[in-house]
C-alpha positions in Angstrom: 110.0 131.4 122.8 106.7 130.0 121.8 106.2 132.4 118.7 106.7 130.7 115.6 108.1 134.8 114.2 111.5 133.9 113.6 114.0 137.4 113.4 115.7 136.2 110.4 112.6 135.0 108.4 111.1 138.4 108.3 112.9 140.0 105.5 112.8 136.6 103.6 109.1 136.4 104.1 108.5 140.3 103.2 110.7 139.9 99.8 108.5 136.9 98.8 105.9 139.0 99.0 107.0 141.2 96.6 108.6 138.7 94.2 105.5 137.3 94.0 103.9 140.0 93.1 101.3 140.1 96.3 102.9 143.7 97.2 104.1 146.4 94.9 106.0 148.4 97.1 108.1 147.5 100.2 106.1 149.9 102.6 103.1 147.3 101.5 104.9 144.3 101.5 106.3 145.6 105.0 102.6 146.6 106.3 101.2 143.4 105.0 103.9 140.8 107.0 103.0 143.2 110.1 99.1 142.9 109.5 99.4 139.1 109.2 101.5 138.6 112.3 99.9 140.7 114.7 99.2 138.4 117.3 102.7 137.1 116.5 103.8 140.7 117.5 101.8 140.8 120.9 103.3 137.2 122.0 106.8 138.5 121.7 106.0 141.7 123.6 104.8 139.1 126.6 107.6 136.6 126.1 110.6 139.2 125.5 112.4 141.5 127.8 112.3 144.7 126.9 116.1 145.0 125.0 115.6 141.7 123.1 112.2 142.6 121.8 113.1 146.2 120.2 115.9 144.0 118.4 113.8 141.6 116.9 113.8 142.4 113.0 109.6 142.5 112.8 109.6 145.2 115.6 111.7 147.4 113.9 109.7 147.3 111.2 106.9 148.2 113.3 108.4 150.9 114.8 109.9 152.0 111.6 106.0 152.1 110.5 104.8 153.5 113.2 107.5 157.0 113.1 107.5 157.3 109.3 105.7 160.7 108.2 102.3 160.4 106.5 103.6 161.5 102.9 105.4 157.9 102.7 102.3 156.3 102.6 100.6 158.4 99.7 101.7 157.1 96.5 
């Protein structure tokens, strides 16, 4: 794998974005780790098979994103 998204960095990397106070909320420090590895995210979908990829921790965050109700985001 080429990526440099590692599956047990992402939580690590989304709780130092809120210790350090560049996130207040875990939705935003979730949507901002997602924003910033986009292409990241697009590499694994071409490099992954389908199973290994939907266990990857980053792209259950993005489905997690992507099926959460519209209220969540409101604050």
């Amino acid at each position: 794998m080429n990526t440099n998204l590692n599956s047990d960095s992402v939580h690590h990397e989304i709780d130092a974005l809120l210790l350090n106070g560049k996130a207040e909320t875990a939705f935003e420090a979730e949507s901002m780790f997602l924003d910033h590895h986009l292409i990241d995210l697009a590499r694994l979908a071409l490099e992954l098979d389908e199973e290994t990829f939907k266990q990857h921790e980053a792209v259950k965050i993005l489905y997690a994103h992507g099926s959460r109700p519209f209220e969540d985001s409101l604050e």
